[in-house]
C-alpha atoms as a printed R data frame, in Angstrom:
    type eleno elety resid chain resno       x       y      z
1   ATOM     1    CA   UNK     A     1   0.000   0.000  0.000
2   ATOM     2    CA   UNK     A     2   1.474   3.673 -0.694
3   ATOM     3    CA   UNK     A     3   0.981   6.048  0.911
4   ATOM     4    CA   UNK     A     4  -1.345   8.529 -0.946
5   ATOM     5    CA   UNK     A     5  -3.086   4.954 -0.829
6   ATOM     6    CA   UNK     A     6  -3.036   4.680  2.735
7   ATOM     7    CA   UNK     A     7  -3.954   8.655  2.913
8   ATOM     8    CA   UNK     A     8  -6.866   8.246  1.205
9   ATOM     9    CA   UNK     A     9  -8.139   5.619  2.989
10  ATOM    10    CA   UNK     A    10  -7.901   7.737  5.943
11  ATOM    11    CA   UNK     A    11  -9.563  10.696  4.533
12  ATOM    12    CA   UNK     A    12 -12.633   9.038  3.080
13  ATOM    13    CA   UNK     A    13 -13.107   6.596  6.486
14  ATOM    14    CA   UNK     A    14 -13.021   9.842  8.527
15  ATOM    15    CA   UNK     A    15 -15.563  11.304  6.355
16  ATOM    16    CA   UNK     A    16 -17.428   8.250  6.254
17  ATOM    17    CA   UNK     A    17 -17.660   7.846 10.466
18  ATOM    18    CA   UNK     A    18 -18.758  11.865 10.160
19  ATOM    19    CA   UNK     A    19 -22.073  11.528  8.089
20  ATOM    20    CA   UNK     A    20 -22.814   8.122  9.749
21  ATOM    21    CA   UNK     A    21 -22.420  10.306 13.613
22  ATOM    22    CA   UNK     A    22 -24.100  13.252 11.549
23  ATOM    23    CA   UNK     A    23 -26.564  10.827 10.548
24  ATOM    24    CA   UNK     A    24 -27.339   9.261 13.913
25  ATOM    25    CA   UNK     A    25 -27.539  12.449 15.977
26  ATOM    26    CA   UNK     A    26 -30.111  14.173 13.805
27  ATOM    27    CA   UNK     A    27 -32.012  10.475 14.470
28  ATOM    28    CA   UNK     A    28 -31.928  10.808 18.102
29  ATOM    29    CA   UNK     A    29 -32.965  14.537 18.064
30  ATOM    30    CA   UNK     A    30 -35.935  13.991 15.876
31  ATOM    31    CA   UNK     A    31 -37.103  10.669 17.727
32  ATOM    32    CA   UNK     A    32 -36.182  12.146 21.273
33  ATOM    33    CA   UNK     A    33 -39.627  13.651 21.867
34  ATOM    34    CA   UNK     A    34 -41.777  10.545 20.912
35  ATOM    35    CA   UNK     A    35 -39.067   8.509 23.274
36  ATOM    36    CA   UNK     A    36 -39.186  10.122 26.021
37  ATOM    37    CA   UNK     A    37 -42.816  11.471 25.665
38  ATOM    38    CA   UNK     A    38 -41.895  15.137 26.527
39  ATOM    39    CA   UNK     A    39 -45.270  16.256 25.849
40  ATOM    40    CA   UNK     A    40 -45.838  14.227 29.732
41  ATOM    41    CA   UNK     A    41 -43.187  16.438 31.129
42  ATOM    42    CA   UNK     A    42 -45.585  18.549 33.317
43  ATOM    43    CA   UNK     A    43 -44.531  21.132 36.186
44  ATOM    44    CA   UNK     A    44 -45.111  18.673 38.815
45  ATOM    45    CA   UNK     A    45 -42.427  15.756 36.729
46  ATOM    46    CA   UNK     A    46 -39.856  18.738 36.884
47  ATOM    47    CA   UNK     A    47 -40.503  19.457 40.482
48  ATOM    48    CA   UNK     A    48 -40.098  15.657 41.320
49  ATOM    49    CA   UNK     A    49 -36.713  15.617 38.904
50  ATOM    50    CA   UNK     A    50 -35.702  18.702 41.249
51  ATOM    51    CA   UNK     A    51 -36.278  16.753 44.401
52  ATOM    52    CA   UNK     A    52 -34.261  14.010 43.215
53  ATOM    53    CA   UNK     A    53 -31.550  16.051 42.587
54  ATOM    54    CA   UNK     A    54 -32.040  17.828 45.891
55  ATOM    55    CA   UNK     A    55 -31.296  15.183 47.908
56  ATOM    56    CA   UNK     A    56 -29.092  13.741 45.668
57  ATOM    57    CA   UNK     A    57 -30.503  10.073 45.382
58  ATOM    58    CA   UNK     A    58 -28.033   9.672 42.415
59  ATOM    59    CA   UNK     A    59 -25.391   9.007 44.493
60  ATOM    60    CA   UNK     A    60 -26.914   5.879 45.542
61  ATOM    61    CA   UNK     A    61 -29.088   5.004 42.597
62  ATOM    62    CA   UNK     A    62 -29.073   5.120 39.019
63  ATOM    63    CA   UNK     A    63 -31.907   6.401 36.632
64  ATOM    64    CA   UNK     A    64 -31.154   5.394 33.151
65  ATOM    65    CA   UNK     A    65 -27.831   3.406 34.467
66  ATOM    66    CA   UNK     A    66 -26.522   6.913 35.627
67  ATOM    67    CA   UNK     A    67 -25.469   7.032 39.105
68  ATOM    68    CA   UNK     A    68 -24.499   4.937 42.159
69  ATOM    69    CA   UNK     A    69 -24.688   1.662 42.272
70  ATOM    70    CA   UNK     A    70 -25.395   0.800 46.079
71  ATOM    71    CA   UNK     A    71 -29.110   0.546 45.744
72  ATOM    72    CA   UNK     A    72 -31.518  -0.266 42.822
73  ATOM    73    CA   UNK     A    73 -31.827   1.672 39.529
74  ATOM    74    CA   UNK     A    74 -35.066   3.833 39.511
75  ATOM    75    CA   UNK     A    75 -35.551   4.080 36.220
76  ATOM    76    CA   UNK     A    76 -39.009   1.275 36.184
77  ATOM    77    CA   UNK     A    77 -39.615   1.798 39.991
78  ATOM    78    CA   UNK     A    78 -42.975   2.682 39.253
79  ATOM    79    CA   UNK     A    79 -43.445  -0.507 37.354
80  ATOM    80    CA   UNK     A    80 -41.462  -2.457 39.532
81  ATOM    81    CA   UNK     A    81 -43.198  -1.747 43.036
82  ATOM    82    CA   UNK     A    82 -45.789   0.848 41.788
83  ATOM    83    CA   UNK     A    83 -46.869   4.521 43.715
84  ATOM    84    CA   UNK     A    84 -47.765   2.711 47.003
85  ATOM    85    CA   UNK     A    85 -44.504   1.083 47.157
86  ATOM    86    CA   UNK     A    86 -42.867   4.440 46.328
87  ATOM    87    CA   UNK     A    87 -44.474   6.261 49.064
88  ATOM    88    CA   UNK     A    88 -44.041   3.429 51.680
89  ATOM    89    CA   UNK     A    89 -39.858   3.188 50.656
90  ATOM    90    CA   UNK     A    90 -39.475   6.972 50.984
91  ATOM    91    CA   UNK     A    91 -41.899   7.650 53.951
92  ATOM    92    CA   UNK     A    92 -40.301   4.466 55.898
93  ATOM    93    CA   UNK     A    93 -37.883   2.944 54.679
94  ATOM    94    CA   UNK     A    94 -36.304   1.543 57.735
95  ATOM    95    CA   UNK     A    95 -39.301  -0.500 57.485
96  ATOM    96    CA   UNK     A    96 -38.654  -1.408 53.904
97  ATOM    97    CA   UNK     A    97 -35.610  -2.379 54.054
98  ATOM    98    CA   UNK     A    98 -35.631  -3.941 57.330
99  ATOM    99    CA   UNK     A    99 -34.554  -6.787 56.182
100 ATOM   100    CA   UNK     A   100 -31.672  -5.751 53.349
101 ATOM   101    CA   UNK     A   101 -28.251  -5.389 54.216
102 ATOM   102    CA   UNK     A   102 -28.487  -1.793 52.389
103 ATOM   103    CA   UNK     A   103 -29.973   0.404 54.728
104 ATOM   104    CA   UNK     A   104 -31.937   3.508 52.911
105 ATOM   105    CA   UNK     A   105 -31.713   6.807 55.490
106 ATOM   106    CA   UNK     A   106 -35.205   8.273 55.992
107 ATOM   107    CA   UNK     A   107 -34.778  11.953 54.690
108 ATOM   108    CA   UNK     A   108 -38.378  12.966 55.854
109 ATOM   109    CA   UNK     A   109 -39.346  14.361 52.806
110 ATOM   110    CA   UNK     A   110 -42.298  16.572 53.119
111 ATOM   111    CA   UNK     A   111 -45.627  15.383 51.649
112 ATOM   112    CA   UNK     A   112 -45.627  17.512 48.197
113 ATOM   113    CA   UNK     A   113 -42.250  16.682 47.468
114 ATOM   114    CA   UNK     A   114 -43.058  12.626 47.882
115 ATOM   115    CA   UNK     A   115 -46.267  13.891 45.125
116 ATOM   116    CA   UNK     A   116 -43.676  15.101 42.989
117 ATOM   117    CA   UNK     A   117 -41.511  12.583 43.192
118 ATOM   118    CA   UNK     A   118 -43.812  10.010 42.297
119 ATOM   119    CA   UNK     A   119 -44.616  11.936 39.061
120 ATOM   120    CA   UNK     A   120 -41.202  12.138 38.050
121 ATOM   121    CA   UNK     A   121 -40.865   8.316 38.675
122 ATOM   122    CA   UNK     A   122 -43.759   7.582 36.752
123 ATOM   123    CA   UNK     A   123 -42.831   9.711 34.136
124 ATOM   124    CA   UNK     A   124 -38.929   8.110 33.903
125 ATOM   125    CA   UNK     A   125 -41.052   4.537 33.466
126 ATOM   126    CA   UNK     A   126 -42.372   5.291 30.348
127 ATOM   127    CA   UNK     A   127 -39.398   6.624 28.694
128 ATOM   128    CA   UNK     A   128 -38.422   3.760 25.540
129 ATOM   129    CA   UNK     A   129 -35.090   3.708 26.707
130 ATOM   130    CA   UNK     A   130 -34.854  -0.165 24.862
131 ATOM   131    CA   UNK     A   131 -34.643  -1.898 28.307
132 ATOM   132    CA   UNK     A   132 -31.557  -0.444 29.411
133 ATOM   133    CA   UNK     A   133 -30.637  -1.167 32.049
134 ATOM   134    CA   UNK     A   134 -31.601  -5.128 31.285
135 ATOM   135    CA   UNK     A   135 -32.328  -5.622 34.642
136 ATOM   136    CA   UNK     A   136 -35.862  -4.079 33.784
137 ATOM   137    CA   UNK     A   137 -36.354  -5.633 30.354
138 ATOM   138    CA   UNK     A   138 -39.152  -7.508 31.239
139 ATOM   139    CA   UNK     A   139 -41.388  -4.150 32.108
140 ATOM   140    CA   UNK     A   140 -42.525  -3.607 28.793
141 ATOM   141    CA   UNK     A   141 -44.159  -0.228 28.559
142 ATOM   142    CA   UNK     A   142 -46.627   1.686 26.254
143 ATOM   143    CA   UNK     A   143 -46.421   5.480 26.150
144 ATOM   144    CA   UNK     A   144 -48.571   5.147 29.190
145 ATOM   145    CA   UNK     A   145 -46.375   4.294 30.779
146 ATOM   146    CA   UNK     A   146 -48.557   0.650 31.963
147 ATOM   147    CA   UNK     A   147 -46.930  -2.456 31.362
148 ATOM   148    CA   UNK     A   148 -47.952  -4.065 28.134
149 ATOM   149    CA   UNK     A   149 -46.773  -8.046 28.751
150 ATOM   150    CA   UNK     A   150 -49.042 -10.570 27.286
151 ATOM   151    CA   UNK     A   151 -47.834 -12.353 30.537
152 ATOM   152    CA   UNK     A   152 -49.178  -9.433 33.086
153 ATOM   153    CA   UNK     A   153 -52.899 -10.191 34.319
154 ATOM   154    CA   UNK     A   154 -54.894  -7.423 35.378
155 ATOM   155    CA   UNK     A   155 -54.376  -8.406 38.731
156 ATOM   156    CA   UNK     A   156 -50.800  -8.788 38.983
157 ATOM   157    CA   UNK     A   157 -50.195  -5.629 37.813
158 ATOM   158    CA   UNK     A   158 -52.286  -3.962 40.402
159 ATOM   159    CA   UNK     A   159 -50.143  -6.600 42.839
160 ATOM   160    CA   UNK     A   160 -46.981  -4.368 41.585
161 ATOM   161    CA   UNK     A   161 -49.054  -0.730 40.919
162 ATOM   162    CA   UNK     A   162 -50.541  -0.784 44.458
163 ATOM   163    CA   UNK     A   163 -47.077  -1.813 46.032
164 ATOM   164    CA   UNK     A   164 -48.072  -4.916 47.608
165 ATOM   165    CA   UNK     A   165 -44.794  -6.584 46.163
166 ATOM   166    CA   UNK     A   166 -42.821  -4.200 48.060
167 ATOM   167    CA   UNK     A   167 -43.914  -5.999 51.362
168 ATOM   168    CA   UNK     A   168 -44.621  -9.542 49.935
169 ATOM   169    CA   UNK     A   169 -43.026 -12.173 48.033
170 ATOM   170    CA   UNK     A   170 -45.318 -13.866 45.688
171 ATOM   171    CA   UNK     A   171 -43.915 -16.576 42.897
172 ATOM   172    CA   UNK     A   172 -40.425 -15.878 44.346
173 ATOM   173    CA   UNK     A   173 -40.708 -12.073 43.797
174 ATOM   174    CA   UNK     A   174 -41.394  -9.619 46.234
175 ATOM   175    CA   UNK     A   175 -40.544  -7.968 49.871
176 ATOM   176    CA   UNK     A   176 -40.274  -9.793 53.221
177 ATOM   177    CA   UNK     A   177 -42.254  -7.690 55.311
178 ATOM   178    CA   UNK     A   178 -45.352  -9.112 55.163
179 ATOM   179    CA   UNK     A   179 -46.696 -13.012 54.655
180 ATOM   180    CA   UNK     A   180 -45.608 -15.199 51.977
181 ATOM   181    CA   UNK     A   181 -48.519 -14.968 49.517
182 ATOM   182    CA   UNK     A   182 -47.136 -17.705 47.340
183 ATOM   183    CA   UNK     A   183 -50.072 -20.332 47.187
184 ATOM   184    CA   UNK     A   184 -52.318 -17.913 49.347
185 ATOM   185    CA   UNK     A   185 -55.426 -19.041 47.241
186 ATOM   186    CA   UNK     A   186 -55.159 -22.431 48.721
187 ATOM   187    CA   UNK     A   187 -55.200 -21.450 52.212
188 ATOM   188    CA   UNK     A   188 -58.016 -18.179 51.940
189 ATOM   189    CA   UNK     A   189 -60.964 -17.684 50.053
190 ATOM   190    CA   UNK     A   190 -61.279 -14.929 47.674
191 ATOM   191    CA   UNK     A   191 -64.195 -13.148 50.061
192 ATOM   192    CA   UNK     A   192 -61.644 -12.891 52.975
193 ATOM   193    CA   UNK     A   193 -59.278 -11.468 51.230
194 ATOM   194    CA   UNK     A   194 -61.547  -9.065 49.485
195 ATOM   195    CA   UNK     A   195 -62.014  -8.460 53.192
196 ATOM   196    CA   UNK     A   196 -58.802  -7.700 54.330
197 ATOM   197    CA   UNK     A   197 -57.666  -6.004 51.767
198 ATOM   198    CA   UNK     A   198 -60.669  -3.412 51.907
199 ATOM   199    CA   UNK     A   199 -59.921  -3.117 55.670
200 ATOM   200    CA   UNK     A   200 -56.475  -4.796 57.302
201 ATOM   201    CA   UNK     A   201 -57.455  -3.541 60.762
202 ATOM   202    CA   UNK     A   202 -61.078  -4.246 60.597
203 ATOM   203    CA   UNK     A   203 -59.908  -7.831 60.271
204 ATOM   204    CA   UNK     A   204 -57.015  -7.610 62.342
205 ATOM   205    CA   UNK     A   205 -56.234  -5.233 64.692
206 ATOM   206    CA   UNK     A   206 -52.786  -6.334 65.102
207 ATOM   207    CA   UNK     A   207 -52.223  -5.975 61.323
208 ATOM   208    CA   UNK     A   208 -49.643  -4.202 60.356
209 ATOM   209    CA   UNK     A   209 -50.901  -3.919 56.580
210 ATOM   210    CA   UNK     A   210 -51.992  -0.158 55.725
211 ATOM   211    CA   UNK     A   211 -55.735   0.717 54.471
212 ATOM   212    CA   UNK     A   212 -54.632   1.436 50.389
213 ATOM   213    CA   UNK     A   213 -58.462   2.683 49.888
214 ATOM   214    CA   UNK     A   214 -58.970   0.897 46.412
215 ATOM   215    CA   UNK     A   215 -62.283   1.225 44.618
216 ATOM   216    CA   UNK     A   216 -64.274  -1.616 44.995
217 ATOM   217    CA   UNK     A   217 -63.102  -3.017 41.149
218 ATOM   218    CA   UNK     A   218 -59.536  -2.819 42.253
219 ATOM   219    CA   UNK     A   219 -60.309  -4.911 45.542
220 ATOM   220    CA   UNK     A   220 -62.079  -7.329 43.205
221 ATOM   221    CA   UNK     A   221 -59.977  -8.083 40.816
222 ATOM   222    CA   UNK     A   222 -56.731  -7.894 43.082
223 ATOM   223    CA   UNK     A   223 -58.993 -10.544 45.466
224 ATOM   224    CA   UNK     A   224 -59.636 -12.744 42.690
225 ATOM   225    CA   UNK     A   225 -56.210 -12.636 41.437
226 ATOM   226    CA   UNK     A   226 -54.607 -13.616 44.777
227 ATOM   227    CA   UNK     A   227 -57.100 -16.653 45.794
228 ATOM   228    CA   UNK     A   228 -56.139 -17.954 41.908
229 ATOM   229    CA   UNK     A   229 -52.780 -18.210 43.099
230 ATOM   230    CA   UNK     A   230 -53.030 -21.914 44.478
């Protein structure tokens, strides 16, 4: 090879990695909006992104594999453990991760800040950010921001939404905070149940299970869902 050859070569592969890079970045700008649904992006998601950065949870957590790695990535938490299970990690979460080895401080965050929070989460979990990190691959989203899996069942998903997998393990998934509920349909009937979930205390006074106040459809289908699970 000589080396006006080898010059050439140079020249035109440089140019050639420019347009593709040229190419790729006009892409990205002209699909960012529809990816990250930025028409969502209301005042109260940029007050929950500001509280995030306010008491700088990326130092212990990522959001689109940015950040620490000591606790979980955020970026599906909504999906993953749903607004309940938000509220119930931030509010107490020496009770939510009693049981972990990594501890998560309680920063007493004040109500409205918790509100916005939540929107930003639930914003981040609809983002098409093709399942990266792959840890979350398997909360497939629609612009919604709901999961879409053929797998999901109405009731499993309000199992996740409502947070009752942050306290409880069910199929080898879940918290240890509350019961087992693998197999719980075996053991209960779907009337009791409906029963405690419309009113832990009511049932038990001991219970240690909050009051979610779901409509009566929710406590329906989340009842009938649970005593299938046999």
């Amino acid at each position: 090879m000589t080396k006006k050859t080898a010059y050439w070569i140079f020249i035109l592969g440089t140019l050639a990695s420019l347009l593709v890079l040229l190419a790729l970045t006009i892409d990205f700008h002209r699909e960012v909006g529809a990816l990250t649904h930025s028409d969502q992006i209301s005042s109260q998601v940029l007050a929950g992104k500001r509280v995030w950065q306010k008491y700088n949870c990326n130092d212990c957590h990522t959001m689109l594999g940015f950040g620490g790695y000591y606790g979980p990535d955020m970026t599906r938490v909504y999906l993953r453990i749903g607004e309940a299970g938000i509220r119930f990690a931030v509010e107490k979460p020496e009770q939510a991760f009693s049981n972990s080895f990594r501890k998560m401080p309680n920063l007493h965050l004040k109500p409205e800040e918790i509100d916005n929070l939540t929107a930003f989460f639930k914003w981040a979990s609809g983002i098409n950010n093709n399942y990266w990190p792959p840890q979350d691959r398997k909360y497939q989203t629609s612009s919604t921001g709901v999961s879409t899996s053929a797998s999901t069942s109405s009731g499993e998903e309000l199992f996740k939404v409502k947070g009752c997998i942050n306290c409880h393990t069910l199929k080898g998934e879940g918290g240890n905070i509350g019961p087992v509920l693998t197999g719980i349909g075996s053991k209960l009937t779907k009337d009791f149940i409906a029963q405690y979930i419309t009113d832990p205390a009511k049932v038990n006074p001991k219970a240690q299970m909050p009051n979610l106040h779901l409509s009566p459809d929710e406590i329906n289908t989340l009842s009938e869902f649970l005593s299938s699970q046999k």
